[in-house]
PDB file of N, CA, C and O in Angstrom:
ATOM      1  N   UNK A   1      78.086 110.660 -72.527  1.00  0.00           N
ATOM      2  CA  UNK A   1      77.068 110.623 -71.498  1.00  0.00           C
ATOM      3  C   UNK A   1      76.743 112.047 -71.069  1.00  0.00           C
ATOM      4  O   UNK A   1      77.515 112.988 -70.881  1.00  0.00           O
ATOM      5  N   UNK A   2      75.041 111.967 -70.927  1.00  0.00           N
ATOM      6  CA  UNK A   2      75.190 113.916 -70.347  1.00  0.00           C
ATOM      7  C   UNK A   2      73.965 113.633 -69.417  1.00  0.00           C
ATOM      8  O   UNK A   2      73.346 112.583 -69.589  1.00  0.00           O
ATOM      9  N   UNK A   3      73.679 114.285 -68.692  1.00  0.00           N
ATOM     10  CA  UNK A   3      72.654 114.930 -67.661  1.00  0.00           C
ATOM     11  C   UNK A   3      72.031 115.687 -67.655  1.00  0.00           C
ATOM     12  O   UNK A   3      72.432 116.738 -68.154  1.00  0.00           O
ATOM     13  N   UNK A   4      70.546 115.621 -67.040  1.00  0.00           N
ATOM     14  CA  UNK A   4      70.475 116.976 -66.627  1.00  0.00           C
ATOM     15  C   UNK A   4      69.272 117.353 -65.287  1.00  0.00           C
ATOM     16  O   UNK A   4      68.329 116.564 -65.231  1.00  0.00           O
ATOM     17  N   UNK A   5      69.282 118.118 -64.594  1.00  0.00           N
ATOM     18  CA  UNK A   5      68.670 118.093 -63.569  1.00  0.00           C
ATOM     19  C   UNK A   5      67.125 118.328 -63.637  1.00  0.00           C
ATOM     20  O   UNK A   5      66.927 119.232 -64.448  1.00  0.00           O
ATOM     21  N   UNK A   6      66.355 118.027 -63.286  1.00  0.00           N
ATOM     22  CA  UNK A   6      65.095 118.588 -63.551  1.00  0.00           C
ATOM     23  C   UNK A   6      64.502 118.657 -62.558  1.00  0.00           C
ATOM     24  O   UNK A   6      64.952 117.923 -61.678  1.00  0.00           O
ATOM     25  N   UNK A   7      63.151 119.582 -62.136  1.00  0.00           N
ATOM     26  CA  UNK A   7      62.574 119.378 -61.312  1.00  0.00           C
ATOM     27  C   UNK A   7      60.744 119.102 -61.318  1.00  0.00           C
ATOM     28  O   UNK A   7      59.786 119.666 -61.846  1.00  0.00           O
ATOM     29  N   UNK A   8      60.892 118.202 -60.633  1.00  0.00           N
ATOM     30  CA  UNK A   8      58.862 117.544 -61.204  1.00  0.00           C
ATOM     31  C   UNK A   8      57.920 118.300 -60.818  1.00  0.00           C
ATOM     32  O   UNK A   8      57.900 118.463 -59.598  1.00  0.00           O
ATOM     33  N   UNK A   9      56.998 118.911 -61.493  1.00  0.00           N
ATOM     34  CA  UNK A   9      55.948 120.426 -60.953  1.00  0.00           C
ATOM     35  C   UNK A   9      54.090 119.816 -61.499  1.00  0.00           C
ATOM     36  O   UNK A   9      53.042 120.440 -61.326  1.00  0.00           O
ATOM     37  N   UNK A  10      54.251 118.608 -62.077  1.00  0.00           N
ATOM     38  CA  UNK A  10      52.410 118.328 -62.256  1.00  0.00           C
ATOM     39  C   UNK A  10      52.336 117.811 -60.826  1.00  0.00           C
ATOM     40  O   UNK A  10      53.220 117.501 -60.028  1.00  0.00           O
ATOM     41  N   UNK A  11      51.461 117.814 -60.774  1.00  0.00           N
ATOM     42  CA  UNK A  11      50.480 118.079 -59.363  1.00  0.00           C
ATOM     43  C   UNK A  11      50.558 116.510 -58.767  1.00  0.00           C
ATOM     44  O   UNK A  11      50.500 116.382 -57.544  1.00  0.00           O
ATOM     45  N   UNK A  12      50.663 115.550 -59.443  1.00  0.00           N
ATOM     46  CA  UNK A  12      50.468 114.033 -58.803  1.00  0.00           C
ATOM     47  C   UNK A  12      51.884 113.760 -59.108  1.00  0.00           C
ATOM     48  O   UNK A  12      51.852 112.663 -59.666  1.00  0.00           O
ATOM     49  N   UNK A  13      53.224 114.192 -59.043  1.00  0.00           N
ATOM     50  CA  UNK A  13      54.214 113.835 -59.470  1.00  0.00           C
ATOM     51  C   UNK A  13      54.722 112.694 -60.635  1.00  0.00           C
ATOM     52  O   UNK A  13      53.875 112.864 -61.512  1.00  0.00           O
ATOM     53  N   UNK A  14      55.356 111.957 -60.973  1.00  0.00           N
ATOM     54  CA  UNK A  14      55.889 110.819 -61.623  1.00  0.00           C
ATOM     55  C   UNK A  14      55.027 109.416 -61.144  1.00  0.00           C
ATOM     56  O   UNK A  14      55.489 108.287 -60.974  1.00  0.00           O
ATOM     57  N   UNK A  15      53.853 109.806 -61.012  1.00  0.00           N
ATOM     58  CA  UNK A  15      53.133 108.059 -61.095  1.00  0.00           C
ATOM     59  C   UNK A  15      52.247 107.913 -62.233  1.00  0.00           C
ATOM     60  O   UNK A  15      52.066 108.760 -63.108  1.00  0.00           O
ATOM     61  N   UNK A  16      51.503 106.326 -62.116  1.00  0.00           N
ATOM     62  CA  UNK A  16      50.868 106.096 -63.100  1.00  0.00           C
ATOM     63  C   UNK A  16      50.909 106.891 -64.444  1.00  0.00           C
ATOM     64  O   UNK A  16      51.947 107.046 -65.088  1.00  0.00           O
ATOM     65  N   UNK A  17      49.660 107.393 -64.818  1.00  0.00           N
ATOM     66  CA  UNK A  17      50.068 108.009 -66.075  1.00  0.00           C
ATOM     67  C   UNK A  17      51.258 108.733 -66.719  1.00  0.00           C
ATOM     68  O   UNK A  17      51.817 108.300 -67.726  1.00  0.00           O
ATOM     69  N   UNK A  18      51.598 109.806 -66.113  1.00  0.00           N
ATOM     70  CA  UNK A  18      52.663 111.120 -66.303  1.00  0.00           C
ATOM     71  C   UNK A  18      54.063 109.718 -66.489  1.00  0.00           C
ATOM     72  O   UNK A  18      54.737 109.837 -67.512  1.00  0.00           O
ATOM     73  N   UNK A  19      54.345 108.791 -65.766  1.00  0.00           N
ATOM     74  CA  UNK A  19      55.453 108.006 -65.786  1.00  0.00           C
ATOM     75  C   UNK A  19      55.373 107.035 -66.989  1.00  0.00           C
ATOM     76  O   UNK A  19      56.307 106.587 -67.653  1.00  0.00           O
ATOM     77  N   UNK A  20      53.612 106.738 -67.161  1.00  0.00           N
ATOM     78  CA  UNK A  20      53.740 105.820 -68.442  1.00  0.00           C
ATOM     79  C   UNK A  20      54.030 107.092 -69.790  1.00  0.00           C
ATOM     80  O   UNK A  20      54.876 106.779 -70.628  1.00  0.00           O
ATOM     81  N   UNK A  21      53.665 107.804 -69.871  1.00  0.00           N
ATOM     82  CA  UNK A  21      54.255 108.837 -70.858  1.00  0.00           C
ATOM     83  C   UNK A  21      55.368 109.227 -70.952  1.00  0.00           C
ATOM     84  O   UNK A  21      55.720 109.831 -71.966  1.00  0.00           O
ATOM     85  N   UNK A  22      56.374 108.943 -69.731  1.00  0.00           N
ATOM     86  CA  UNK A  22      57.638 109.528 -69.552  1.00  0.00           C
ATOM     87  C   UNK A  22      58.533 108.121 -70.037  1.00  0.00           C
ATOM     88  O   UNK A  22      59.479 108.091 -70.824  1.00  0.00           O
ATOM     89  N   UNK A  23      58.041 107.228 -69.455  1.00  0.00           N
ATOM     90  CA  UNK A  23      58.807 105.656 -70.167  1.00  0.00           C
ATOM     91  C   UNK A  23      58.460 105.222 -71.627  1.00  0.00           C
ATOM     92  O   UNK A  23      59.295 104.480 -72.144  1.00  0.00           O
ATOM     93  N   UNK A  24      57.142 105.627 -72.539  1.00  0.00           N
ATOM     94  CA  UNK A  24      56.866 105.895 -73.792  1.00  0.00           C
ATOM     95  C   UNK A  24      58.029 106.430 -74.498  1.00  0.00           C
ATOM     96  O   UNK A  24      58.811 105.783 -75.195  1.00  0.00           O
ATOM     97  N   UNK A  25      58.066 107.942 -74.188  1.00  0.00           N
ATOM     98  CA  UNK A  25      58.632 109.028 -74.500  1.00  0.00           C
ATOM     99  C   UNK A  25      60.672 107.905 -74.345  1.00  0.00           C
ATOM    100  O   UNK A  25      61.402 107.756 -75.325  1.00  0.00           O
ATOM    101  N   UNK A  26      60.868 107.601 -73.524  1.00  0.00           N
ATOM    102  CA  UNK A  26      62.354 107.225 -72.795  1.00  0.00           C
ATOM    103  C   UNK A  26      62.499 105.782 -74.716  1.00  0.00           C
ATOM    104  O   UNK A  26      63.384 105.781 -75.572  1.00  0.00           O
ATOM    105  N   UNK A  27      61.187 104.836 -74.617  1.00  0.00           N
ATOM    106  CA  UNK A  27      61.949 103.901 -75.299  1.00  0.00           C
ATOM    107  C   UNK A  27      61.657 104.359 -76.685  1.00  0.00           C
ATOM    108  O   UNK A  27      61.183 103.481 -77.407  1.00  0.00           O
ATOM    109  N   UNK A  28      61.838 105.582 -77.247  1.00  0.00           N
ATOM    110  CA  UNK A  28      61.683 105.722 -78.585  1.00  0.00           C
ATOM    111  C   UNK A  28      62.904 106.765 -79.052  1.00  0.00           C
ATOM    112  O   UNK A  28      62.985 107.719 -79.826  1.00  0.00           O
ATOM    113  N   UNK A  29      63.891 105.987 -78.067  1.00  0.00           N
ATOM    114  CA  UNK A  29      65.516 106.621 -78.208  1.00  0.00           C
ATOM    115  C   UNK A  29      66.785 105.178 -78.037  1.00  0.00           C
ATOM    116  O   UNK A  29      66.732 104.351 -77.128  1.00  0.00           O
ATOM    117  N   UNK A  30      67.538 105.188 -78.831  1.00  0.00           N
ATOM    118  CA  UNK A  30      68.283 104.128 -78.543  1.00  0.00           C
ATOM    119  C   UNK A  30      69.086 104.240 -77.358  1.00  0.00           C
ATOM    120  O   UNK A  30      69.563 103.159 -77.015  1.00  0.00           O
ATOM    121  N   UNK A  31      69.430 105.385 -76.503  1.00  0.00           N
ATOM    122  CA  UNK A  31      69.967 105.333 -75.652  1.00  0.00           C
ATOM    123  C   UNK A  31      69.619 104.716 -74.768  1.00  0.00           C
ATOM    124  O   UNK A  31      68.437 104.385 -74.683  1.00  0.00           O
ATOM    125  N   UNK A  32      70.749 104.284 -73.615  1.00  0.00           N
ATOM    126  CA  UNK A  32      70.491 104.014 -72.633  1.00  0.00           C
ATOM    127  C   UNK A  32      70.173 105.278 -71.531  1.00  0.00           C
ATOM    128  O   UNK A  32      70.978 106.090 -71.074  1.00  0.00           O
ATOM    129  N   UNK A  33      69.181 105.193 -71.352  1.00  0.00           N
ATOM    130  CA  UNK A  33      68.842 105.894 -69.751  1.00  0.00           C
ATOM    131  C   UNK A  33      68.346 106.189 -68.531  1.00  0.00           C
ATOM    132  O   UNK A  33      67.126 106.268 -68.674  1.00  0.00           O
ATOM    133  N   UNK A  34      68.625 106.383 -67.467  1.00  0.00           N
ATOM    134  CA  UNK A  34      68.577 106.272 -66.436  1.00  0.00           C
ATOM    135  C   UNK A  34      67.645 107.744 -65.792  1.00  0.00           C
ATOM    136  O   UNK A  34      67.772 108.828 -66.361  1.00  0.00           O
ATOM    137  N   UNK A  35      66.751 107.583 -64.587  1.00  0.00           N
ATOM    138  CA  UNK A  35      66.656 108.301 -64.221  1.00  0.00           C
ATOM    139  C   UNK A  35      67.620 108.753 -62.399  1.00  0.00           C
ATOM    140  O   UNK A  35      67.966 107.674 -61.918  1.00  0.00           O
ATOM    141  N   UNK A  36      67.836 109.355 -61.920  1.00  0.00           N
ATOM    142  CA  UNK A  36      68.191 109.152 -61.009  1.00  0.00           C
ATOM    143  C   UNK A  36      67.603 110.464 -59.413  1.00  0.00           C
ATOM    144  O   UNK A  36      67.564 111.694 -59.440  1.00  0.00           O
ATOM    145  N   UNK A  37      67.244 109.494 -58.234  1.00  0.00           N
ATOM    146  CA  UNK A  37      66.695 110.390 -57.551  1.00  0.00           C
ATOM    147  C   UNK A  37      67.809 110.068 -56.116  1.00  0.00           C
ATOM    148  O   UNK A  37      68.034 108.919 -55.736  1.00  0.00           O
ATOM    149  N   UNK A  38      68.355 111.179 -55.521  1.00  0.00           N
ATOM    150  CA  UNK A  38      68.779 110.853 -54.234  1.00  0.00           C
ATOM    151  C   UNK A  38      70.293 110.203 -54.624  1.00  0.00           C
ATOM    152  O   UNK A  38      71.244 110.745 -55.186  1.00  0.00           O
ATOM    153  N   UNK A  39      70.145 108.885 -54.124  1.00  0.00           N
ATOM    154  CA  UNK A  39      71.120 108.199 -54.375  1.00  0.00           C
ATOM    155  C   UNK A  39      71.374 106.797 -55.072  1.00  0.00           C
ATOM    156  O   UNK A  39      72.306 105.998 -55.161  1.00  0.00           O
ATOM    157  N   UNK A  40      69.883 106.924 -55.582  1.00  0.00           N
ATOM    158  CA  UNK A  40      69.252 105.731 -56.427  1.00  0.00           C
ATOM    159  C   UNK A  40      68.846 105.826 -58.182  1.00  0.00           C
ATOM    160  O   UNK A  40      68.091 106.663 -58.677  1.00  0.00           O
ATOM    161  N   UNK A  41      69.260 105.200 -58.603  1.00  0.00           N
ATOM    162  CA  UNK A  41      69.561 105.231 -60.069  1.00  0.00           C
ATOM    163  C   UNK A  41      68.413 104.231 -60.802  1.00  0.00           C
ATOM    164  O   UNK A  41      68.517 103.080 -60.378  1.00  0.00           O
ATOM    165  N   UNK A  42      67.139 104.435 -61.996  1.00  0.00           N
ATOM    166  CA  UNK A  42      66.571 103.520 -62.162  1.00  0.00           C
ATOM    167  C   UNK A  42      66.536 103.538 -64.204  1.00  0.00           C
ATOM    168  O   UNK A  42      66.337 104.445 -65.013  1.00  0.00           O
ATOM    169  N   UNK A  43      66.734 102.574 -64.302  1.00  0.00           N
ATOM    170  CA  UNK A  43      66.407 102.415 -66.137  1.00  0.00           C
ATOM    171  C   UNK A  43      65.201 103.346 -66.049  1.00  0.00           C
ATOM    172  O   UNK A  43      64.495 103.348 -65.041  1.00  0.00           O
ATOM    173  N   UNK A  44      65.002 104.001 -66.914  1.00  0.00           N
ATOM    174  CA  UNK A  44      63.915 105.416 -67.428  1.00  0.00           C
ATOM    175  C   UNK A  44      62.890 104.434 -68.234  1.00  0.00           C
ATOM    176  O   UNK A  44      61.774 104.915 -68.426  1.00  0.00           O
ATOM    177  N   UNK A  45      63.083 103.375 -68.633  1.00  0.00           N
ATOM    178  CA  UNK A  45      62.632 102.657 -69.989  1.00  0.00           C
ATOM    179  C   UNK A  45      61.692 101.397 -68.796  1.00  0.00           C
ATOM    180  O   UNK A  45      60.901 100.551 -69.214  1.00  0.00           O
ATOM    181  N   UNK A  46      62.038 101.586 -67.408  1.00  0.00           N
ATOM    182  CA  UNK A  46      60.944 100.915 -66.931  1.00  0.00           C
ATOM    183  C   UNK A  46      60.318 101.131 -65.810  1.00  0.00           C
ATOM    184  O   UNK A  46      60.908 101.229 -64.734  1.00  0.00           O
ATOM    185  N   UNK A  47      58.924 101.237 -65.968  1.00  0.00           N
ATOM    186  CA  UNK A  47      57.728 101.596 -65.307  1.00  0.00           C
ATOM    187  C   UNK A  47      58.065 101.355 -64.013  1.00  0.00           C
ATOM    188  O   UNK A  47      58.624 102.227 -63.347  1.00  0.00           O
ATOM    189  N   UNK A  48      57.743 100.056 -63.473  1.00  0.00           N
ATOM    190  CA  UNK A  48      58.587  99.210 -61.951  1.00  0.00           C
ATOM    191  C   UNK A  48      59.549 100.207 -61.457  1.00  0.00           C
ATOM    192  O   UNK A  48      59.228 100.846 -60.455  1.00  0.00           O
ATOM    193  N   UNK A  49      60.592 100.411 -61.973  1.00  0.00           N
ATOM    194  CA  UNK A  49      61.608 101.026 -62.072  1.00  0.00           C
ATOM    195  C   UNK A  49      61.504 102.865 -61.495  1.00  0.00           C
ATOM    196  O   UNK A  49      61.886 103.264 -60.395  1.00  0.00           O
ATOM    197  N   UNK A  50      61.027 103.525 -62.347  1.00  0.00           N
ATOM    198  CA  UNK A  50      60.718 104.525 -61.991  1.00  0.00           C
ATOM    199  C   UNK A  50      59.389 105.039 -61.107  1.00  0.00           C
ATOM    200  O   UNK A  50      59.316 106.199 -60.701  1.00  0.00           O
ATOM    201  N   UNK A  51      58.491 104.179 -60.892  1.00  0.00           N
ATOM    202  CA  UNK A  51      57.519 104.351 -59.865  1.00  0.00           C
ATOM    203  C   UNK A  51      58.056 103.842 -58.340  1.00  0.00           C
ATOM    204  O   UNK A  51      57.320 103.866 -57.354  1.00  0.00           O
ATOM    205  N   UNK A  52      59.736 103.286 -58.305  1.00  0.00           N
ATOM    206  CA  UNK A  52      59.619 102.757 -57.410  1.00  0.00           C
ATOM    207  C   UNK A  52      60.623 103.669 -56.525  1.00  0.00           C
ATOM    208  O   UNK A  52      61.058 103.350 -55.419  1.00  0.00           O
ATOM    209  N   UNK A  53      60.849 104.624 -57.084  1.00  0.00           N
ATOM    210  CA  UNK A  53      61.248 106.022 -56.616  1.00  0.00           C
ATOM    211  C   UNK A  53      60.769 106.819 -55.760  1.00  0.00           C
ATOM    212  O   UNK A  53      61.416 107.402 -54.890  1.00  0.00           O
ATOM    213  N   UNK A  54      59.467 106.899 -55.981  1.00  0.00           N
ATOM    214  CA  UNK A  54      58.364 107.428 -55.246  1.00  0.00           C
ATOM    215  C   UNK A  54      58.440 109.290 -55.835  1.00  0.00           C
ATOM    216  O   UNK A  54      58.239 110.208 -55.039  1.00  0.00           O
ATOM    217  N   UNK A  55      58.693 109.480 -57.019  1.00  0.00           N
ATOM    218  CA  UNK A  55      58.899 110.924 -57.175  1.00  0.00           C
ATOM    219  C   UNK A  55      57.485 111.711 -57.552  1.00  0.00           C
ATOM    220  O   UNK A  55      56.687 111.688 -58.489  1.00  0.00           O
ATOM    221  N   UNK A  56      57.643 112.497 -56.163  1.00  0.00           N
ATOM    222  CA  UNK A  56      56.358 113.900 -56.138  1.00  0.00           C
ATOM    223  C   UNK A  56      56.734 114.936 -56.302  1.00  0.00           C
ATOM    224  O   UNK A  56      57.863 115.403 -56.153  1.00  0.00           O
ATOM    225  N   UNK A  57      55.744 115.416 -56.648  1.00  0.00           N
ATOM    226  CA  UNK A  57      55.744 117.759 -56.845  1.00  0.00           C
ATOM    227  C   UNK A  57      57.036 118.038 -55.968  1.00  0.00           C
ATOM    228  O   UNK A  57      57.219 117.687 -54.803  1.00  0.00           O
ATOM    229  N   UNK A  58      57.705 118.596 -56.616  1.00  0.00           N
ATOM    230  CA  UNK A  58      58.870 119.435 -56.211  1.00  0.00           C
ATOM    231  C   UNK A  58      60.345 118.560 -56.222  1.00  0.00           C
ATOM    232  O   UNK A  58      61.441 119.044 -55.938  1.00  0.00           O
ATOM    233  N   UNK A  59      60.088 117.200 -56.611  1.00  0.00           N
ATOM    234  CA  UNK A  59      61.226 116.389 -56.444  1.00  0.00           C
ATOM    235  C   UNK A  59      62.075 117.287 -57.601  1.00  0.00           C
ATOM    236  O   UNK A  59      61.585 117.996 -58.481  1.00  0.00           O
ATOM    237  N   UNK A  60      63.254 117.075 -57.368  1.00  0.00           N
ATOM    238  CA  UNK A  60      64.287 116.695 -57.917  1.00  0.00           C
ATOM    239  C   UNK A  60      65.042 115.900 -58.431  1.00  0.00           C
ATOM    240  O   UNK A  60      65.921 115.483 -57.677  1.00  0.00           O
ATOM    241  N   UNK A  61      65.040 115.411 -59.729  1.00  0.00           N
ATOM    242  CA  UNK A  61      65.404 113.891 -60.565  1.00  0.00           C
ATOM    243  C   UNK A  61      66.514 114.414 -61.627  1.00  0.00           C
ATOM    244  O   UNK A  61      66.269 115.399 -62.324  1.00  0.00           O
ATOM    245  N   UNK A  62      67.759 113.708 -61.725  1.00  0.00           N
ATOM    246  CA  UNK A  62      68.698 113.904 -62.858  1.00  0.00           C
ATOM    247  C   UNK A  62      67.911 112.561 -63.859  1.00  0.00           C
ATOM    248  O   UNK A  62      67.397 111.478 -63.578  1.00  0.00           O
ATOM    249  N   UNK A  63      68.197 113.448 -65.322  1.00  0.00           N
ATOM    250  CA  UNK A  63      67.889 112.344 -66.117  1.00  0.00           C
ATOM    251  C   UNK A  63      69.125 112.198 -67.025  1.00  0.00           C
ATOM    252  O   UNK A  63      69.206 112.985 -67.967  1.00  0.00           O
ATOM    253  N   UNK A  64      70.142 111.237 -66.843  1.00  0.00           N
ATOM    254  CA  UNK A  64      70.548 110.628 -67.857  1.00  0.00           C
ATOM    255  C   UNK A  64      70.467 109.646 -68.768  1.00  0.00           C
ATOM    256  O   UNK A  64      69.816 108.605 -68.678  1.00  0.00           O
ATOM    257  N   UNK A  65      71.312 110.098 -69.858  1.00  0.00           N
ATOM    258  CA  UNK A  65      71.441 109.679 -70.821  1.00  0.00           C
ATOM    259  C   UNK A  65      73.044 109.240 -71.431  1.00  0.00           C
ATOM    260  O   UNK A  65      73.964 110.047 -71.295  1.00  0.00           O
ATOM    261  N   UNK A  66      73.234 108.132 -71.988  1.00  0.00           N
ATOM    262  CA  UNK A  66      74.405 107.809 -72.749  1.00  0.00           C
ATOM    263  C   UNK A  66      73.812 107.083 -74.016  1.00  0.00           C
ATOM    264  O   UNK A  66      72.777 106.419 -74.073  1.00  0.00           O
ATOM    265  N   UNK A  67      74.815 107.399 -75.133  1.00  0.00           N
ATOM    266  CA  UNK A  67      74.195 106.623 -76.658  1.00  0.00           C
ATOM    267  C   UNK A  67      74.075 107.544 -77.689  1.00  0.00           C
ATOM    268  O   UNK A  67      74.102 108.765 -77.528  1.00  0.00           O
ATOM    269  N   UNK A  68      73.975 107.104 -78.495  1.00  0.00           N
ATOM    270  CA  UNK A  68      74.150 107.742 -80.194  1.00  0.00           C
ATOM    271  C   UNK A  68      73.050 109.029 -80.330  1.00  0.00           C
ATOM    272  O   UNK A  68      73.303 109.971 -81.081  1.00  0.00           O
ATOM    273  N   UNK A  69      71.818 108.974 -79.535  1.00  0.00           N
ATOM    274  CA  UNK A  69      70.947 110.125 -79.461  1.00  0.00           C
ATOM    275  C   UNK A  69      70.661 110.397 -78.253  1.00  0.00           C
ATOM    276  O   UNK A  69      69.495 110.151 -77.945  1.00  0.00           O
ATOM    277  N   UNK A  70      71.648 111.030 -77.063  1.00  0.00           N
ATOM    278  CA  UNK A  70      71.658 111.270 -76.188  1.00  0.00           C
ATOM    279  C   UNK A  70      71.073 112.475 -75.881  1.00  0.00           C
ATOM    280  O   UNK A  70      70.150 112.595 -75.076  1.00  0.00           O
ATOM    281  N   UNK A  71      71.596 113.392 -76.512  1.00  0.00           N
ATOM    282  CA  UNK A  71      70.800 115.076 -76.215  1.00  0.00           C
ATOM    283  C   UNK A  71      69.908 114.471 -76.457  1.00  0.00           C
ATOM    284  O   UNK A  71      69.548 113.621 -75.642  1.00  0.00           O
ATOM    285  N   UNK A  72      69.108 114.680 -77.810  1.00  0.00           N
ATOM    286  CA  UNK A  72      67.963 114.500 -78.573  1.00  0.00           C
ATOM    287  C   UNK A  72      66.467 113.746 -76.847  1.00  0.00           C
ATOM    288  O   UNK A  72      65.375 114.078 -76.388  1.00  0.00           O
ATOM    289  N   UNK A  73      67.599 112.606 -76.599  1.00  0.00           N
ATOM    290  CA  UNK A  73      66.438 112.326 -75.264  1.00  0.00           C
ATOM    291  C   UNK A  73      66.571 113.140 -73.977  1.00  0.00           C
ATOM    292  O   UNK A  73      65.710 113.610 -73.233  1.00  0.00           O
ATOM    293  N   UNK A  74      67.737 113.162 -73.941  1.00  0.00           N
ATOM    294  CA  UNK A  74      67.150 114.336 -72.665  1.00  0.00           C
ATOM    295  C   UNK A  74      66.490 115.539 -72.670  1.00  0.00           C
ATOM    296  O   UNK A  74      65.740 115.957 -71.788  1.00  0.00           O
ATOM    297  N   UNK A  75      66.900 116.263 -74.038  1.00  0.00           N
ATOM    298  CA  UNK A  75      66.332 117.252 -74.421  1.00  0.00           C
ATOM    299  C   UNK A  75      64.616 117.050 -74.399  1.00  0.00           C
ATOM    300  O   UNK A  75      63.764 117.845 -74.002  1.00  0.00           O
ATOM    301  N   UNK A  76      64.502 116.089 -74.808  1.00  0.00           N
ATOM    302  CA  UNK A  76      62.719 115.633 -75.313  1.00  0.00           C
ATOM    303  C   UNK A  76      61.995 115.204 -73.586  1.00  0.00           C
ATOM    304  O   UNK A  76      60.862 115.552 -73.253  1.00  0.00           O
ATOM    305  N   UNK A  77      62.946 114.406 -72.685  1.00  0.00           N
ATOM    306  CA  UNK A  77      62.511 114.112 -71.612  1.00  0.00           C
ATOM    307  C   UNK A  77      61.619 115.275 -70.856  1.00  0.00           C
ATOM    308  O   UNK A  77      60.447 115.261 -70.478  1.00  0.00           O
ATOM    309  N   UNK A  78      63.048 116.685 -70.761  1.00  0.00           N
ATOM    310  CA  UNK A  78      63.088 117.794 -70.293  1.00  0.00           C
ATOM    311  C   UNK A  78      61.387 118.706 -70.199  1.00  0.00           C
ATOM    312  O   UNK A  78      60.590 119.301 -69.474  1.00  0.00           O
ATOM    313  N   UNK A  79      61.757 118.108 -71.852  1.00  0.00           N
ATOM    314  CA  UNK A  79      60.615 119.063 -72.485  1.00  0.00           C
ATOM    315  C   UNK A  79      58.973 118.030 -71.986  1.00  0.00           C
ATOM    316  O   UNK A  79      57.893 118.370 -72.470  1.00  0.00           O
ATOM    317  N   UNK A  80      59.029 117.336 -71.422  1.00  0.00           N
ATOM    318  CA  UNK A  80      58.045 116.472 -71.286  1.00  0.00           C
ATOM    319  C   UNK A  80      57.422 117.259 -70.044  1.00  0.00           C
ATOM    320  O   UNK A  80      56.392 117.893 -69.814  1.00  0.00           O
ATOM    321  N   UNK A  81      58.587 116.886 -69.362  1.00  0.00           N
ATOM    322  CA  UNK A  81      58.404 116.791 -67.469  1.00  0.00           C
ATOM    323  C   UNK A  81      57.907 118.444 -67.342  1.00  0.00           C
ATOM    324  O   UNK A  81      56.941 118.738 -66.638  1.00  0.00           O
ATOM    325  N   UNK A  82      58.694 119.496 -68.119  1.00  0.00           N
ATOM    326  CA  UNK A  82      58.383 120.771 -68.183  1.00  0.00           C
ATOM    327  C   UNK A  82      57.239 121.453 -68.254  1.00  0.00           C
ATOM    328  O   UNK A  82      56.758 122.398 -67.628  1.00  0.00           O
ATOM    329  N   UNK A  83      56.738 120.454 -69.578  1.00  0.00           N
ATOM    330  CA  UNK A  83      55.402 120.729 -70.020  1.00  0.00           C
ATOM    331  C   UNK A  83      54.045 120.207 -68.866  1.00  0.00           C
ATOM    332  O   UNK A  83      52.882 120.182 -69.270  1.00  0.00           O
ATOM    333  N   UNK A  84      54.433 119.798 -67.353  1.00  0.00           N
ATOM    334  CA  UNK A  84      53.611 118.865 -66.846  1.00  0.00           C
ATOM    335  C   UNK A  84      52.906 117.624 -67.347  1.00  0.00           C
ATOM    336  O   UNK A  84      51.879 117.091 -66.926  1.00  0.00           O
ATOM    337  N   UNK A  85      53.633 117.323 -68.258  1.00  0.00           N
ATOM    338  CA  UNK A  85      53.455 116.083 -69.334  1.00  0.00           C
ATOM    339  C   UNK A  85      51.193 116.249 -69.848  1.00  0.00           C
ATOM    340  O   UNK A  85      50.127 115.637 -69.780  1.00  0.00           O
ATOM    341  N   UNK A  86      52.057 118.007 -70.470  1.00  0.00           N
ATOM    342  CA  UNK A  86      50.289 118.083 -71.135  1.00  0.00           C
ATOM    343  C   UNK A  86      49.425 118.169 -70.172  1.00  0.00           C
ATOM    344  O   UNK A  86      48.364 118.060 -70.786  1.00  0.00           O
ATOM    345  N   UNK A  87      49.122 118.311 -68.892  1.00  0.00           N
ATOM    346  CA  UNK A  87      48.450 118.648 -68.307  1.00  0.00           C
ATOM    347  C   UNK A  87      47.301 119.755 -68.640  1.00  0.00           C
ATOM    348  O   UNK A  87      46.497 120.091 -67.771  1.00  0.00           O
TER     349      UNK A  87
END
């Protein structure tokens, strides 16, 4: 299992779109993973789930991961959220 901290910087934070790209991106890994904000933990792999977080500009979200391609997704998550998911 690994982690890693990230912090959210596109301008409308983790809703609608940017989250459907981020849960895309989450189920094309066998791992299981989680995002987690605060003190609340949500499957990454669902929409409901991670919109119900409420995560905006400047949040702070750990994204884990456990499973056979664990880096590989967090690494790719990282690189998502980083990129302002293409903005």
């Amino acid at each position: 299992m690994i982690s890693k901290e990230v912090v959210i910087s596109n301008q409308v934070g983790l809703h609608a779109r940017p989250a459907t790209f981020f849960i895309q991106k989450a189920n094309e890994y066998k791992a299981s993973i989680w995002v987690e904000k605060d003190d609340r933990r949500v499957n990454a792999k669902s929409l409901l789930g991670v919109l119900s977080l409420g995560i905006v500009k400047g949040t702070a979200i750990t994204i884990i991961a456990d499973g056979s391609d664990e880096e590989e997704a967090v690494a790719a998550l990282s690189a998502l959220i980083a990129s302002d998911f293409a903005e």
